[in-house]
N, C-alpha and C positions, 0 to 999 in steps of 0.2 A: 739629048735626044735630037739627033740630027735633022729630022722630017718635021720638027716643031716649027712654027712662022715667027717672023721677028717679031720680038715684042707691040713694035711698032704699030704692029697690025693687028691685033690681039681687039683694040677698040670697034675699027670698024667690022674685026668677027662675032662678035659682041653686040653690038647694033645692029647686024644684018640675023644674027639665029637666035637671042637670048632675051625671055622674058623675062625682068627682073619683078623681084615682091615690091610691096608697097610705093611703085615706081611709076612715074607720069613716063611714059617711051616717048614719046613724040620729045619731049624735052630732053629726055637721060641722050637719047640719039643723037639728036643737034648738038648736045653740047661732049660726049662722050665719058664711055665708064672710064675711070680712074684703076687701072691692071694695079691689085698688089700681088708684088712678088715674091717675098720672103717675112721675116720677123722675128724676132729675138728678145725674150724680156718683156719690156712693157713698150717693144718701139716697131713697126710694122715701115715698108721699105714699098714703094709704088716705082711701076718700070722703068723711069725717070733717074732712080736712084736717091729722091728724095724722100728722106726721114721724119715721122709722125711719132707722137708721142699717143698712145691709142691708152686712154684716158679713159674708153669705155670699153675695156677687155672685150674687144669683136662688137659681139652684143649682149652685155654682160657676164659673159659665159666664161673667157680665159682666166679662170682663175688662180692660173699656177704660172702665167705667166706664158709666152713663145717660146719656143725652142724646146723643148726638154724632148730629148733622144731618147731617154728611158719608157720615157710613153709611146714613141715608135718601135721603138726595141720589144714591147712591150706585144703592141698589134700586129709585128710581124714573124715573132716568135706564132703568135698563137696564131696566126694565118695559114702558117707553115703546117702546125700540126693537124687543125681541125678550123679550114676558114669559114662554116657554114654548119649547121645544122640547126633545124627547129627546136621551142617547148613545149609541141604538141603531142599528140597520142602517146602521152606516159613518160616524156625523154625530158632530160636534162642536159647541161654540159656543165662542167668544171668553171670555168670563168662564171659561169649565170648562178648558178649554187653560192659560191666563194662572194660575188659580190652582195647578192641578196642578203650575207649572212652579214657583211661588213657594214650595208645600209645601216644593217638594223644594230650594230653595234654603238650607233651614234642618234639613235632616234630614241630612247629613255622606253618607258619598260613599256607602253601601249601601244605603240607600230609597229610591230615583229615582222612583217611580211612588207612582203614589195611586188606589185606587178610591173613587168616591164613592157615599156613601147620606145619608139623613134626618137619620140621630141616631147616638148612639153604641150602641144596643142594637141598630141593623140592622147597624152596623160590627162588632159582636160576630159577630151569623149571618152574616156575609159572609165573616169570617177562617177560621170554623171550619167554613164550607165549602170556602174557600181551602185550609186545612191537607191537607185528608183528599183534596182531587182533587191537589192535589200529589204527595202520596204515591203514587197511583193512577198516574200520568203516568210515576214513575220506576220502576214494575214492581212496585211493596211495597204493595197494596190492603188489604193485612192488616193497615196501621198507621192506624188509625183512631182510638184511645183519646186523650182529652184527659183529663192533671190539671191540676187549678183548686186552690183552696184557699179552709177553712172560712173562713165570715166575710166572704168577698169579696161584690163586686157588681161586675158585668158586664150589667145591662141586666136588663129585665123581658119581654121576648119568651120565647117556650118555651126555645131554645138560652142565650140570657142568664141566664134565671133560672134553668138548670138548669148553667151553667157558676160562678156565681154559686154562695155557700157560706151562702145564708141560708135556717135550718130553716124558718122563716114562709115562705119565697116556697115552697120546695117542697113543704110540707103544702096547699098550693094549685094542685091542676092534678097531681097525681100525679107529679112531677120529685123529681130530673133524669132525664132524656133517655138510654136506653142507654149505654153510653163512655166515661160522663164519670164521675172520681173525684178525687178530694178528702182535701187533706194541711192540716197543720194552718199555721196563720198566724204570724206573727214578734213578735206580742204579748208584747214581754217582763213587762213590767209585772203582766199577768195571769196568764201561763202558764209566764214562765220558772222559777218555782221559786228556787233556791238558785246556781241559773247565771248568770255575769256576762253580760252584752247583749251582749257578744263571744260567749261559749262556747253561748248560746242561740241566735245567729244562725247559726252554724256546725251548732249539732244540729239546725235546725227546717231548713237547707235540705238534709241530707241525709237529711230523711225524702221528698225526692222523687226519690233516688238509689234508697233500699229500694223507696218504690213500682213504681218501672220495672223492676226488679228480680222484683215478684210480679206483675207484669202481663205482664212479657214487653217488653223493648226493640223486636222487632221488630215490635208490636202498637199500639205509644205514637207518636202522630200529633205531641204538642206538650205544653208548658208555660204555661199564661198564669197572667199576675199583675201586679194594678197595681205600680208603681213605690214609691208610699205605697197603702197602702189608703183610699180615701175615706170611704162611708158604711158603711164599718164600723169608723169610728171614727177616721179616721186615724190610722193605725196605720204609725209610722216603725221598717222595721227597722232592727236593729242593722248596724252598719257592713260583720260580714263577712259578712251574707248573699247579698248581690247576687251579689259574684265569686265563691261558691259557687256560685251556683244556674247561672250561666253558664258555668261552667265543666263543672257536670254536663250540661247541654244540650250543648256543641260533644261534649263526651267519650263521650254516649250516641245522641248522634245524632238528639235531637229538637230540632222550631222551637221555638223561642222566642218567647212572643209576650207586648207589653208594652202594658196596659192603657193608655193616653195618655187617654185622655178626659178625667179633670180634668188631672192631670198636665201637658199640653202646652201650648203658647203661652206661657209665660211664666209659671204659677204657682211655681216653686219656684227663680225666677231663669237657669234654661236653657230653651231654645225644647223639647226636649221633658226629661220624667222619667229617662228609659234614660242621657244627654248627664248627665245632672247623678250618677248614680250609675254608669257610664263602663262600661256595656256596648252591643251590639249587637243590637236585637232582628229576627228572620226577618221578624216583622209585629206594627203595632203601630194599633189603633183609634185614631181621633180624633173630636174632636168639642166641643160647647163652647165653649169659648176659640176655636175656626175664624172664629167669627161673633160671639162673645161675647155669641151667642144673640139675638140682633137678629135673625135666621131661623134656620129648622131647616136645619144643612146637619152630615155625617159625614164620615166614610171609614177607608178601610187603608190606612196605608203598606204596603209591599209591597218586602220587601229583592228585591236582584238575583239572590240565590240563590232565591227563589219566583219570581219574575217572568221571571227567562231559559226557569225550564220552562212556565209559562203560555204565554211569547209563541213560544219554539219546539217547543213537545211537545203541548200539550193539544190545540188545536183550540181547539172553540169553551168557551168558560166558559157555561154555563146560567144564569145568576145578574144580578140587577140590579134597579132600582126604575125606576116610571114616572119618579120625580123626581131619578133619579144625578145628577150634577152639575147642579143646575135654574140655568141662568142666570141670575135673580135672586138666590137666595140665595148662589152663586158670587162673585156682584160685590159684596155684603154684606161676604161675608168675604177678597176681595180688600180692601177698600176697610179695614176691621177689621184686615188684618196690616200694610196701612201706617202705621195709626195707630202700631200697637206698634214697627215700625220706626227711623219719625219721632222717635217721642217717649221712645227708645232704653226702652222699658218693661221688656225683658229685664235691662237691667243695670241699668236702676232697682231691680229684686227683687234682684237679687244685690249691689249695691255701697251701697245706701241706708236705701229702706224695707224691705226687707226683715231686713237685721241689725238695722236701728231697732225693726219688731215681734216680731223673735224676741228681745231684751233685756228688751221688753216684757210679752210672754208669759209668760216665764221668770221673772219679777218677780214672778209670781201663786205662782208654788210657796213664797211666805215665808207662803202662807195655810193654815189648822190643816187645811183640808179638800180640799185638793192634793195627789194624790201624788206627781202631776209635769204640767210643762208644755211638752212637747217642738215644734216648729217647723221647717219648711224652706221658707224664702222666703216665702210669704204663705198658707202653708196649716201651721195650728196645731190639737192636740190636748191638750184637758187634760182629764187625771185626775181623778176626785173620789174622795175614800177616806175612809173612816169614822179608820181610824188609819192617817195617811201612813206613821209608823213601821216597820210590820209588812204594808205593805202590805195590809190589810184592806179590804174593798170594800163598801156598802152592802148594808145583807139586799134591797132593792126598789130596783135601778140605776134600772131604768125613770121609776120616781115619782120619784126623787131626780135623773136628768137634768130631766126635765120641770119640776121647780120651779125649777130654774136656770131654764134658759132661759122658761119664762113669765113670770119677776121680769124676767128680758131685754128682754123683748117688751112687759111694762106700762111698763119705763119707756124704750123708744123705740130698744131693739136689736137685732138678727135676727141669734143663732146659732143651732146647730142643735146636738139632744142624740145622742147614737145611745148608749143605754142611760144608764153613769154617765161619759161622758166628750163634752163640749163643743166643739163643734166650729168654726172661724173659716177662709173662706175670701175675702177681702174682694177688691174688685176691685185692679187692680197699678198706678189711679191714686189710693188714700186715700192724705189725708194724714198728718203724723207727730200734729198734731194730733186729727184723726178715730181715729189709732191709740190715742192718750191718752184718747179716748172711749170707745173700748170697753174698753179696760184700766179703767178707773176704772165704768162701767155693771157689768161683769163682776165686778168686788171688791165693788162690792155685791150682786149676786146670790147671790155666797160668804157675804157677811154675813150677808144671810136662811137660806140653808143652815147654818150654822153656827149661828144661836139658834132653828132651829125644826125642828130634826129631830137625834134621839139617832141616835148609829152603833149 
């Protein structure tokens, strides 16, 4: 494109018109965005010409890897045919039918149905609209209240970010949102104290037994929570927390609703998060991994217990985007689940690469400033600690994630910090070799932390 500006200058276009997310500008400005240009695999190319090893698929999301043609071939066949049309007033389209049908070919026999939106933070406002006209439908209007828990992320929209457990999003915009209240997280490592990751798991999910309890059961709409926590730090609970916490929902009578956005397609070796820790969620957001981000495309599963009263008690639902199911982005992530299919990606995480880099990972914790390296399928968390020992944690996580990962990043690899703990979420086609790359990039990252900063 002849009329494009040199790259060159792309930074200061960038600093002069472009708001960036979660972005301090006065800083990103002074010091300039970093233009990527291309990508291929698991390796992403900035206008410089130099080569990243992108360790966290984008933002979780590439799950199929960079490059694949077939997924453009894909969205511009269907461009070509039909680039547009709504699934309002009575319509459908072919891609939106076709994939809705394919979700559900991988969701086990209570999710049949799928809503679609953009992203995963409209699939958040969607559900928890969903939740509270549910309730309504069945005669109980008075159960509106959602718990979330601290520390999560559920999306940056007003409902998101106030469902969401992070003090920064809500010092911003006056949230959360009426209804919505917040139990503490499964962070054993940090919070558990003197309790084994069993007896921690057990205490932290029946603080949402006492919640419901001082709210009122008949009041409490739902429970959501990601499966792993993502950015906040992935955070793997202890083993007996799941079938706690699902056991409290069927016994108190709320949905259950299970964050999928990173969690789903295939990151943790099961098509979704819920499958791999062997519960059953009322409804569960997706997003990401759909399209592996090749377009913006969401949704709700939608189990048979919400959807029966939907399709025979509500009427009409009020709710929707100009873009639900956009044709285009539909056939994207058609075309993206048969990659994963094909190229049987699912049990590649579970039967291959993924015990390869959780060995891997876990390898790191022989280093002085690891307190632990925990893993499930291709989404890994490590600890950094002042004394592994005693579990001590830096006086400034912040500054002490950040120096990892920028030692990451100079020398040619993309994790992500979220306080004092490391984050790796690599697409589900690196290889064992690329694994060994960042294993080996990341021990010296430890090494620099380890001669240049006292605990």
């Amino acid at each position: 494109m002849t009329d494009m500006p040199p790259l060159s200058n792309l930074a200061a276009i960038d600093a002069a018109h472009h708001l960036h997310p979660f972005s301090d500008m006065k800083q990103l400005n002074a010091k300039g965005a970093r233009v990527i240009q291309r990508a291929e695999g698991v390796h992403i190319y900035d206008s410089t010409g130099r080569k990243y090893l992108d360790a966290f698929a984008g933002l979780w999301c590439v799950n199929v890897g960079y490059g694949r043609k077939s997924i453009a071939d894909a969205a511009y066949k269907q461009m070509q045919e039909l680039p547009y049309y709504n699934t309002f007033f009575g319509t459908t389209t072919e891609p939106a039918a076709l994939l809705a049908q394919k979700i559900a070919s991988h969701t086990g026999e209570n999710l049949k149905r799928v809503f679609f939106t953009n992203s995963g933070s409209e699939a958040t406002d969607t559900w928890f609209r969903m939740a509270r006209v549910y309730w309504k439908a069945l005669g109980k209007p008075e159960k509106t209240l959602v718990i979330a828990r601290k520390n999560a992320y559920h999306g940056s929209t007003v409902a998101g970010a106030s469902l969401g457990g992070m003090k920064l999003m809500h010092e911003q915009g006056n949230l959360p949102i009426e209804g919505i209240h917040h139990i503490n997280q499964p962070y054993w490592y940090a919070e558990g104290g003197d309790l084994s990751p069993a007896e921690f798991g057990l205490k932290v999910a029946r603080e949402l037994e006492a919640k419901i309890d001082e709210l009122g059961e008949e009041r409490v709409a739902a429970f959501v929570a990601e499966p792993i926590q993502g950015a906040g730090g992935v955070i793997i609970p202890p083993e007996t927390y799941w079938p706690e916490i699902a056991r409290i929902c069927k016994a108190r009578n709320i949905l259950l609703v299970a964050d999928e956005v990173i969690c789903g397609f295939g990151r943790l070796g099961h098509w979704f998060g819920h499958q791999y820790y062997g519960f059953e969620p009322d409804l569960a957001p997706i997003a990401k991994g759909l399209s592996s981000g090749y377009l913006p495309i969401g949704g709700v599963l939608v189990s048979d217990r919400v959807a029966d009263v939907m399709v025979e008690e509500l009427g009409d639902f009020y709710h929707g985007f100009t873009y639900s199911g956009h044709p285009v982005c539909a056939a994207a992530a058609l075309e993206n689940i048969r990659i994963i299919e094909e190229e049987g990606l699912v049990e590649r995480v579970r039967d291959d690469i993924g015990p390869y880099f959780a060995a891997a990972w876990k390898s790191l914790e022989d280093h002085a400033v690891v307190g632990e390296a925990e893993s499930v399928g291709l989404i890994g968390g490590l600890q950094l600690a002042a004394d592994k020992s005693t579990r001590r944690r830096y006086a400034k996580p912040d500054d002490i994630g950040s120096l990892v990962r920028n030692h990451c990043l100079e020398n040619g690899l993309i994790l992500r910090a979220t306080g004092d703990r490391m984050l790796a979420s690599p697409a589900l086609t690196i290889s064992r070799s690329e694994v060994d790359e960042v294993i080996e990039k990341l021990r010296a990252a430890l090494d620099h932390l380890r001669d240049s900063v006292s605990g």
